[in-house]
N, C-alpha and C positions, 0 to 999 in steps of 0.2 A: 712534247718532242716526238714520241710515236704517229701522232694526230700527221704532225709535219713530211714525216718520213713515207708514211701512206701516199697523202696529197702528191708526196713529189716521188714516187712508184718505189720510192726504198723501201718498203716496210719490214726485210730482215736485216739482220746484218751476220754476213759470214766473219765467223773467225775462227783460227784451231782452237782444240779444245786443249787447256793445258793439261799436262799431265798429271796433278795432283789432285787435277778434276776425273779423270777417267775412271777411278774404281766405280764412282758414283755413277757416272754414265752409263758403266757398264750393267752395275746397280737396278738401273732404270727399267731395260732391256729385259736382265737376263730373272728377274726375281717376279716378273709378272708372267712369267708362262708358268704353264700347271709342272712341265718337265722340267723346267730351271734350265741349265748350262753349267761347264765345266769349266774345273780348273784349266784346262789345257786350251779351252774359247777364252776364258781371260787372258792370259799370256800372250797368245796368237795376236788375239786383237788389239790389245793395248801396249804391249812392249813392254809388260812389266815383270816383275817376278810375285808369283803367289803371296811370296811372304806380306806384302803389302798389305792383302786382305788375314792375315793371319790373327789378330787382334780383335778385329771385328766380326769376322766368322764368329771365333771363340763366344765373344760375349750372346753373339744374337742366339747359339745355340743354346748356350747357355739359359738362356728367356724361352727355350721354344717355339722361338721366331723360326730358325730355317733348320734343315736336316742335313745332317753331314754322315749321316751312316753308309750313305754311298759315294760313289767316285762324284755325284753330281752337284750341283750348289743351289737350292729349290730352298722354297719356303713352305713351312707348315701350313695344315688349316688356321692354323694361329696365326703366321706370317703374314698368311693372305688376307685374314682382314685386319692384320694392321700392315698394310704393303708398306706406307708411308715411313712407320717408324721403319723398316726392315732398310726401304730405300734411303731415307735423310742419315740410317748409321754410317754408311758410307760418304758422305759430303767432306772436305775440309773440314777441318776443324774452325779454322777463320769464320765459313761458313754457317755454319751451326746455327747461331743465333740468329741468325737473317730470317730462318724460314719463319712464313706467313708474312712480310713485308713485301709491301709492291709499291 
């Protein structure tokens, strides 16, 4: 199907991003730079409310994955090499199990 879509010059496809997709998105972005990103870049960008990621923070702190001691949302030296697990916490939960399937 890709192959097809190339040949005939579609090879993306736009579409919004749903919202229950965004934390993840945002996930993607903001946990691979060395200074992370705020509470207040999440909200702004996505339309959501903090509390979404409230749960999830928690835990990954929890593991020593990311650092909450300041107003910012960054990941540990730990976080960083395991970015993936830091990034897929945030996924759908639907989602979850997918990862590694292509």
């Amino acid at each position: 199907e890709y192959a097809a879509r190339v040949k005939a010059g579609h090879a993306s496809i736009r579409r919004p991003v749903d919202p229950v997709e965004l934390p993840f998105e945002f996930a993607l972005n903001a946990f691979r730079l060395i200074e992370g990103s705020t509470i207040d870049a999440f909200e702004s960008t996505t339309g959501l409310s903090a509390a979404v990621l409230r749960p999830t923070l928690e835990s990954l702190a929890a593991r020593g994955l990311i650092d909450r001691s300041t107003d910012r949302l960054k990941a540990t030296a730990l976080g960083l090499r395991f970015l993936n697990d830091v990034q897929a916490a945030f996924l759908p939960v639907a989602t979850r199990g997918q990862r590694g399937s292509a």
